[in-house]
N, C-alpha and C positions, 0 to 999 in steps of 0.2 A: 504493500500500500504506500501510496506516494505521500510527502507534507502533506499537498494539495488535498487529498482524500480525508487525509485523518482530521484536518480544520473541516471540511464539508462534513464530516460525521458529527463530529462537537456542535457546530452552528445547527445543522438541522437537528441535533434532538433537544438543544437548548429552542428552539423554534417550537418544535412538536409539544414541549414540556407547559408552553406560552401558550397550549391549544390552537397553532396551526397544523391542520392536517393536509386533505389533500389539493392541489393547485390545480385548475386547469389554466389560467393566464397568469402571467405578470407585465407586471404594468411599471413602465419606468415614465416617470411624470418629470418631466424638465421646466424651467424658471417661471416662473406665475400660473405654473398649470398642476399645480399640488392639491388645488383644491378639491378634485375628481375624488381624490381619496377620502374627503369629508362626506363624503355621498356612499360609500360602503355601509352596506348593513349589517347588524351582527359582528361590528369591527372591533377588531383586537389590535392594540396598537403600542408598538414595540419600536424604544427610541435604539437610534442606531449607538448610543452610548452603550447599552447595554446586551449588546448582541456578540457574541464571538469572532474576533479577526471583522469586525468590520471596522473602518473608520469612521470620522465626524466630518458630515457635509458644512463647508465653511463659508457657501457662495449665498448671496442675498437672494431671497424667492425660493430656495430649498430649504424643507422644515428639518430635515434631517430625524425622519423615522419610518419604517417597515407598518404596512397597516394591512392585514388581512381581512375578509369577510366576502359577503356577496355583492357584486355591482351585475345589473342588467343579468340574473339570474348565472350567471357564472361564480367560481370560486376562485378571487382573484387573491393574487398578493403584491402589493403596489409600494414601489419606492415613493416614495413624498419627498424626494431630491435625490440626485444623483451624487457621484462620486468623478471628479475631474483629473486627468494626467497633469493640468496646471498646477492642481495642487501641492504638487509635489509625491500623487500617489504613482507607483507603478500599477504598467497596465495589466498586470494579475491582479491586485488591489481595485483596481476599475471596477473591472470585470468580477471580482467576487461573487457581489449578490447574481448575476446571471449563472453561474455555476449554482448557486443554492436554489432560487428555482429551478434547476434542472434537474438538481437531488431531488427537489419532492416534487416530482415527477412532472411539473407542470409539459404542457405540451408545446405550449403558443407564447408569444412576447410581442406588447404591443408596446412601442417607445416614441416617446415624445420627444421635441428638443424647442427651443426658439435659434432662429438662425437669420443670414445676413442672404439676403437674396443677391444673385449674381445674376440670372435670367434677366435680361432686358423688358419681359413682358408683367417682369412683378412686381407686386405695389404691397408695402406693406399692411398687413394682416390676414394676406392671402394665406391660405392653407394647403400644403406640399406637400402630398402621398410618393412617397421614396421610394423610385422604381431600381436606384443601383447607387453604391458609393464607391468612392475613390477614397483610400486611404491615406495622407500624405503629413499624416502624424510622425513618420519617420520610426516607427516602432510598433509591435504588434504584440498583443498578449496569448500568444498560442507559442512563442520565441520560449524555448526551455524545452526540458524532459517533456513527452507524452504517454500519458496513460489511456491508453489502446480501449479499454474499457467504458474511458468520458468521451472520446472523439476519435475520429482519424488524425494519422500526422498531415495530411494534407487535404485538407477538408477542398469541396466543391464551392467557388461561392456562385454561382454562375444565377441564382436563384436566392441569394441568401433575404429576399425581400419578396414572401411568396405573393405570387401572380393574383392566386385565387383570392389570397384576404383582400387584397387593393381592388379586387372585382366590384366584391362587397362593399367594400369602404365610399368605391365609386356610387354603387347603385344609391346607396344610402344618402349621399350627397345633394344628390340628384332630385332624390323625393325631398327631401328641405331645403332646395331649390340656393344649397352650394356650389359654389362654380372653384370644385376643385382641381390645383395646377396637379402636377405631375413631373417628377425632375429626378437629377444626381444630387446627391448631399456629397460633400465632399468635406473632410475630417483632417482640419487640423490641431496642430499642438496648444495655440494660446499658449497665456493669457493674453497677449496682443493682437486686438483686431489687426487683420490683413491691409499690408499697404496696398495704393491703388495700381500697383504694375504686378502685386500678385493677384490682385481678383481679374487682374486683364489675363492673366498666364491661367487662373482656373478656367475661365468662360472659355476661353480657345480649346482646353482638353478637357472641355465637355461637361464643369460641374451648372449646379441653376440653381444651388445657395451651399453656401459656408457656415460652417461652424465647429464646433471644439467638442463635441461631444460623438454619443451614437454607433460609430465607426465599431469604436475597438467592442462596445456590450454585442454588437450583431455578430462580428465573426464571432465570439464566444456560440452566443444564442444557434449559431451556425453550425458551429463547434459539436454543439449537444443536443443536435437532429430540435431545434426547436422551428418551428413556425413563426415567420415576424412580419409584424404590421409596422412601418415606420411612418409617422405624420408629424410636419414638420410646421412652424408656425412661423411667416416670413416677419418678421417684427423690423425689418429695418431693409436698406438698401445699403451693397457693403461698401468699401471705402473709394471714392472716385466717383461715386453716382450719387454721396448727401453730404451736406457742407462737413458734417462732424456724426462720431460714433460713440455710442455713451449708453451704459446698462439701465439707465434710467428709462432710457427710451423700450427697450429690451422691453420688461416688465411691463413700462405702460402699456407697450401693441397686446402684450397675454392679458392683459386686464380687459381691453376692449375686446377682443377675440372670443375671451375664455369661455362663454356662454355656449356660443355656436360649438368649440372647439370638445366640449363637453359632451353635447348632445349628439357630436358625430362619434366621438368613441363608442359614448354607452349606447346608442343605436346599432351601431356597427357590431360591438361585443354581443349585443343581444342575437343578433345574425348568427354568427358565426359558430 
């Protein structure tokens, strides 16, 4: 049994011991969009202080706690912030909580982000169903030993954004008469926003928004034969297309969003 294993064994039965049992979703909820988890039923709420090998989310708009229960008749288990490589965490650290969803067996991972749109066609608060990413964080958390048992050594991503959930997410859209984009996310390291001759360099090799998150939890979630919905919340236009870049603004757009942005997950969860 690997390190890796024997922390995943400790965390989920200190999990299980908290009366989480079985998962079919996890829910990774990014910057102003925490509030989905106050909507779980039947929730059990478990600060990440006190959970095994996880860290403390330190970014503003992350509550920093694990919340289980029911949303939209599913057994979800939902980050209420995530965990950043700016922070100074390695991307095994990232990546943790998706590995522990996968121990308790969830099947599916639906993740959020707020990001900087690079698409010429988007306007902030538009809503972005993640058809592929470009990783260009410079590091990957599957880099180390592999345990043949969690994943392949060389996993497929060709898919790692299944088709069919975005089908859904589409149709869904559609009937609440969203006009959802469709794009690459493309993942970098932060904390500094993108200067304006790198979002020219993303746009040319095909990303249609930026940001610092997402990347490294999907190849995990990829890693561990999961199922993933990515939606992405355009809160800004990235650098060389608005006068200035500022996490204020970040937050504001998920404020105004958050509604709709709400109503299309738990609609779509309820689908699926």
């Amino acid at each position: 049994m690997t390190k890796l294993q024997e922390q995943l064994q400790e965390t989920t039965t200190f999990l299980q011991e908290k009366g989480v049992k079985d998962i079919e979703f996890g829910l990774i909820l990014g910057s102003g969009l925490g509030e989905l988890a106050d909507e779980i039923e039947e929730a059990i709420v478990i600060p990440y202080a006190e959970i095994p090998y996880f860290p403390v989310s330190t970014v503003v708009g992350h509550a920093g706690q694990l919340v289980y229960g029911t949303l939209s008749g599913k057994k979800v288990l939902a980050m209420q912030g995530r965990f950043h490589y700016y922070e100074g965490h390695s991307m095994q650290t990232v990546t943790y909580p998706v590995r522990v969803m996968a121990a308790m067996k969830a099947h599916s991972m639906i993740v959020t982000n707020a990001c900087g749109g690079v698409n010429e066609s988007f306007a902030p608060g538009d809503l972005m169903l993640i058809t592929d990413h470009i990783n260009y964080t410079g590091d990957n958390p599957l880099i180390g030993e592999n345990a043949d048992e969690m994943g392949p050594r060389f996993p497929d991503m060709s898919n790692a954004y299944t088709p069919a959930y975005r089908e859904v997410a589409k149709e869904v859209g559609a009937k609440k008469g969203l006009h959802l984009k469709e794009g690459v996310y493309m993942g970098w390291s932060g904390p500094t926003y993108e200067t304006p001759a790198e979002i020219r360099m993303s746009r040319v090799i095909g990303a249609d928004a930026v940001g610092m998150s997402t990347v490294p939890e999907v190849i995990v979630a990829t890693h561990s034969g999961l199922k993933v919905l990515g939606i992405s919340c355009i809160t800004n236009l990235a650098a060389g297309m608005q006068a200035t870049l500022n996490h204020a603004e970040v937050v504001e757009t998920t404020e105004r969003v958050k509604a709709e942005f709400k109503e299309l997950i738990k609609e779509t969860l309820a689908v699926l």
